[in-house]
Backbone as CSV, one residue per row, in Angstrom:
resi,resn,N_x,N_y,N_z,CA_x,CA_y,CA_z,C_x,C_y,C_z
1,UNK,0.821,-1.184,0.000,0.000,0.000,0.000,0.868,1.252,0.000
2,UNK,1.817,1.235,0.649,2.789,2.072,0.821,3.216,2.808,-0.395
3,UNK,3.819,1.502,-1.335,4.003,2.241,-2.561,3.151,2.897,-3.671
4,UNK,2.293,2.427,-3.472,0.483,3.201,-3.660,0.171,4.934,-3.133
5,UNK,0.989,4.820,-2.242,0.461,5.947,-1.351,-0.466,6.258,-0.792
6,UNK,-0.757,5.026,-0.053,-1.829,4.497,0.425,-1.777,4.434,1.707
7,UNK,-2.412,5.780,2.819,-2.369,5.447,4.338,-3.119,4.505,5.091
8,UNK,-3.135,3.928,5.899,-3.964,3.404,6.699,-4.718,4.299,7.273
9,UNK,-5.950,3.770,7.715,-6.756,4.386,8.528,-7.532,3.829,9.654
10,UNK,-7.429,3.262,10.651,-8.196,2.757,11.838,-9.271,2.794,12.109
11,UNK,-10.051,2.470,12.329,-11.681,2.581,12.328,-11.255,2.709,13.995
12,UNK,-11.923,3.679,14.468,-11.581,3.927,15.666,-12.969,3.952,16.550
13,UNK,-13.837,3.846,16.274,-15.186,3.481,16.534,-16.034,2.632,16.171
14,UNK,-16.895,1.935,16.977,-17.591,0.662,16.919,-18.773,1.105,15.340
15,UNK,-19.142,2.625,15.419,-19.844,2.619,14.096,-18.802,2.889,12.714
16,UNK,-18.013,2.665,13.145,-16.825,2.917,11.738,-16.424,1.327,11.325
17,UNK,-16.550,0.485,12.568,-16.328,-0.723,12.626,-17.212,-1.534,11.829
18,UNK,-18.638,-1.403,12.209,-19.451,-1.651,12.110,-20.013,-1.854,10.538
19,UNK,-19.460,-0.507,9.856,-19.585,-0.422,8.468,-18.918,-1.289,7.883
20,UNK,-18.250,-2.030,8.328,-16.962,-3.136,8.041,-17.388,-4.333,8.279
21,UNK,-18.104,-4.734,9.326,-18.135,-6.123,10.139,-19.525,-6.657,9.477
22,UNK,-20.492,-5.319,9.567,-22.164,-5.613,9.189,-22.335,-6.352,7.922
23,UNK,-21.598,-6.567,6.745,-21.704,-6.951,5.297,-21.301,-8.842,5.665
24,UNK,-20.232,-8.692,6.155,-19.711,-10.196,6.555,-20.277,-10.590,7.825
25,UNK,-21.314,-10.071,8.961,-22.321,-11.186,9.580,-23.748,-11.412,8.663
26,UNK,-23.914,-10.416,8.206,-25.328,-10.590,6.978,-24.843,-12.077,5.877
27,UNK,-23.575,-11.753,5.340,-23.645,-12.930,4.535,-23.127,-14.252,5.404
28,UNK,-22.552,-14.114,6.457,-22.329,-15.283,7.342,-23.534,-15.986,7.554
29,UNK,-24.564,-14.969,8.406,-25.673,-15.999,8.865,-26.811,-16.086,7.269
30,UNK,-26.516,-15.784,6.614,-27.555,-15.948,5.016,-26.792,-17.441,4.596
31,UNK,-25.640,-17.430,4.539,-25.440,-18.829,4.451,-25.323,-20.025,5.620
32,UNK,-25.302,-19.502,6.622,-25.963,-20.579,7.392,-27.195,-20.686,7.248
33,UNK,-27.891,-20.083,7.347,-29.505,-20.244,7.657,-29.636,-20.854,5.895
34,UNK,-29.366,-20.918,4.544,-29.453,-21.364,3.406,-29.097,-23.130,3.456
35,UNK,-28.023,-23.205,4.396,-27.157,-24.636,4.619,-28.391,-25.262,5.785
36,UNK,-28.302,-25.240,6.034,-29.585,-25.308,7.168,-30.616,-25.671,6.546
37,UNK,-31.942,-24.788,5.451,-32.721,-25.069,4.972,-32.473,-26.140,3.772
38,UNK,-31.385,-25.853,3.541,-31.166,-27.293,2.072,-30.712,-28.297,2.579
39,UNK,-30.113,-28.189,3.900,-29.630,-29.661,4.665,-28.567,-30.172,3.931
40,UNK,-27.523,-29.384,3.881,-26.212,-29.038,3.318,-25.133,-29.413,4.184
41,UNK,-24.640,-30.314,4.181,-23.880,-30.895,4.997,-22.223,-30.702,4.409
42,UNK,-21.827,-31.003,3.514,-20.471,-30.853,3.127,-19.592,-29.800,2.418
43,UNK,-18.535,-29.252,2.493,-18.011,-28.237,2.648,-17.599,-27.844,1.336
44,UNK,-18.109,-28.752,0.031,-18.328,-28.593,-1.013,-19.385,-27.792,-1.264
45,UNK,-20.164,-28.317,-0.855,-21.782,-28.130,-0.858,-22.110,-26.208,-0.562
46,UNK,-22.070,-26.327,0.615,-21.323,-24.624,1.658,-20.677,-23.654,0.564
47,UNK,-19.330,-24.216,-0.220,-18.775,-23.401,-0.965,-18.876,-22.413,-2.139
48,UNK,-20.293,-24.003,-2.634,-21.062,-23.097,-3.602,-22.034,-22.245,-3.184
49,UNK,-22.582,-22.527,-1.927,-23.418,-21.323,-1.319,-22.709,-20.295,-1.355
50,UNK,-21.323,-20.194,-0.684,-21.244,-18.923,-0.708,-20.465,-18.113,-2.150
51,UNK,-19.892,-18.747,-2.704,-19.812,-18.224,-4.124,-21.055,-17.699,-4.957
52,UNK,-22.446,-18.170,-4.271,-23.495,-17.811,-5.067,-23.855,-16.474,-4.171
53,UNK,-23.666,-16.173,-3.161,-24.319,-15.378,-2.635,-23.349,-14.024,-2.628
54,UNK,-22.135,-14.445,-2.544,-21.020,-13.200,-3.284,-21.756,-12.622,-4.348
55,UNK,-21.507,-13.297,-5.144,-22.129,-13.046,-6.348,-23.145,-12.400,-6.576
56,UNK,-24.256,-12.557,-5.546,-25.294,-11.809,-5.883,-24.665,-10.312,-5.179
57,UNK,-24.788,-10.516,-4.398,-24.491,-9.297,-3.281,-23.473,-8.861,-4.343
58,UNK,-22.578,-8.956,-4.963,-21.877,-7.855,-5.560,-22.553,-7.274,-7.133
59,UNK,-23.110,-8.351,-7.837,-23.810,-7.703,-8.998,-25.028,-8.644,-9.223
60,UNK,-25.540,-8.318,-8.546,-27.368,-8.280,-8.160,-28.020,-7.254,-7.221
61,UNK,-27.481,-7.779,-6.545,-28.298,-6.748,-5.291,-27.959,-5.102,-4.748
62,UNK,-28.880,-4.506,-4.909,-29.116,-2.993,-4.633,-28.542,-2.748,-3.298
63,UNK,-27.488,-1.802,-2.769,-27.546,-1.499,-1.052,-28.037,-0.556,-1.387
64,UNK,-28.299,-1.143,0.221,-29.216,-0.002,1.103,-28.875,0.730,1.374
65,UNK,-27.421,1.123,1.110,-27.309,2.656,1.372,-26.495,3.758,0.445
66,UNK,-26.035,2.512,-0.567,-25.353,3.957,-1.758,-26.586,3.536,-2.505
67,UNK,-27.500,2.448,-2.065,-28.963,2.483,-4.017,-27.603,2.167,-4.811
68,UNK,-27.016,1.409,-4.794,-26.323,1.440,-6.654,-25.781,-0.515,-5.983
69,UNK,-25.484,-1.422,-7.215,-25.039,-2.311,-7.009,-23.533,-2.110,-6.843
70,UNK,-22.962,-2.934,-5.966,-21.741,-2.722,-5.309,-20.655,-2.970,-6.865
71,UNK,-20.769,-3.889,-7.534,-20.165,-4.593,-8.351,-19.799,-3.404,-9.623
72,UNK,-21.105,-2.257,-9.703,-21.381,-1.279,-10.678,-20.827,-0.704,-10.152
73,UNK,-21.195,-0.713,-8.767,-20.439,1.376,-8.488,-19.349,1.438,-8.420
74,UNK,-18.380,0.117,-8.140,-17.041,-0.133,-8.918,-16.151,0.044,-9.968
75,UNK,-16.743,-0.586,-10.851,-16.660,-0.034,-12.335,-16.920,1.245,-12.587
76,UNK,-17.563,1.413,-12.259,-17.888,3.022,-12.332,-16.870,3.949,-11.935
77,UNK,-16.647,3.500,-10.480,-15.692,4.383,-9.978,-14.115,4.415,-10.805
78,UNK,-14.000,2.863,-11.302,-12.428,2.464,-11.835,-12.674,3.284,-13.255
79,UNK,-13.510,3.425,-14.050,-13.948,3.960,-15.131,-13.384,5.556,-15.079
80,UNK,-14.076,5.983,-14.215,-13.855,7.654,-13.890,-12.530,8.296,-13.287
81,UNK,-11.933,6.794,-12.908,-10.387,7.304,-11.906,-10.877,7.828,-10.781
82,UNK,-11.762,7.289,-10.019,-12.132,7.566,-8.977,-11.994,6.479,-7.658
83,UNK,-10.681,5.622,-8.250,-10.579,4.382,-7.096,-8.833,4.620,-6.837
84,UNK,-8.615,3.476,-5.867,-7.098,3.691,-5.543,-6.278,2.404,-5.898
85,UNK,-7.323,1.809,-6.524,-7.156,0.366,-7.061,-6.290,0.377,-8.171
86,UNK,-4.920,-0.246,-8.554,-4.428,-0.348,-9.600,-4.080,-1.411,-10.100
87,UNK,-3.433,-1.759,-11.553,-3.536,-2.978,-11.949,-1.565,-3.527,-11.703
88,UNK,-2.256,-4.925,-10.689,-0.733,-5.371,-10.691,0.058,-5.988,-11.718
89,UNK,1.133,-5.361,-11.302,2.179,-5.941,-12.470,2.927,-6.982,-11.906
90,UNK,2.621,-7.905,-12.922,3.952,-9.150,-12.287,5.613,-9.206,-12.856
91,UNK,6.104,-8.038,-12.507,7.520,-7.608,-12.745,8.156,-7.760,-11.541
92,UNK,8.540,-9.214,-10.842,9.348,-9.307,-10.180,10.395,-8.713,-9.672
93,UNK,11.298,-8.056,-10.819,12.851,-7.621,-11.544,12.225,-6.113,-10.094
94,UNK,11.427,-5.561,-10.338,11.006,-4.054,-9.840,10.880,-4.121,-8.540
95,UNK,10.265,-5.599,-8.165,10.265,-5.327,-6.470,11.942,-5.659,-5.659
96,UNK,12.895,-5.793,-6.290,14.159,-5.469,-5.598,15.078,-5.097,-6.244
C-alpha cells in the first residue's frame, strides 16, 4: 500500500467498525440459515453457497445505502479514476 500511497486508517469506533463487520455477519448468517434449509452438509456443498451469494451481493443486489449495485459502483468508480485500485504488475525484476 505504501508504494500506492496508500495510508492506513483505523476505524476507531464501533460505528466505523461496524460499516466493516455488518456486510460479513449478513452474509455469514444468510449462508448458514441457506445450509440449514437445504440440509447441506459438506463443505463442497457450503462453498457453492457462498460463491453464489457473493455473487449476488456484488452484482445483483441494490444497497441499502449507496442504491447502486456494489459490483457497478465499482466499475464506475475504476472507469472515472475515482478508485485507488491499480492494476498489478507481475515484474518481479522491480520489487528489488
Amino acid at each position: 500500500m505504501k508504494s500506492l500511497g496508500v495510508n492506513i486508517i483505523y476505524a476507531l469506533s464501533p460505528q466505523a467498525k461496524g460499516k466493516v463487520e455488518r456486510p460479513y455477519r449478513w452474509l455469514q448468517d444468510r449462508i448458514v440459515r441457506t445450509c440449514a434449509l437445504e440440509k447441506l452438509t459438506t463443505i463442497d456443498e457450503v462453498r457453492m453457497v457462498l460463491k453464489e451469494e457473493v455473487n449476488r451481493y456484488n452484482y445483483h443486489q441494490v444497497h441499502s445505502v449507496t442504491r447502486e449495485i456494489p459490483g457497478v459502483r465499482f466499475e464506475k468508480a475504476r472507469n472515472e479514476g475515482n478508485s485507488l485500485f491499480r492494476k498489478i504488475v507481475n515484474d518481479y525484476r522491480k520489487m528489488f
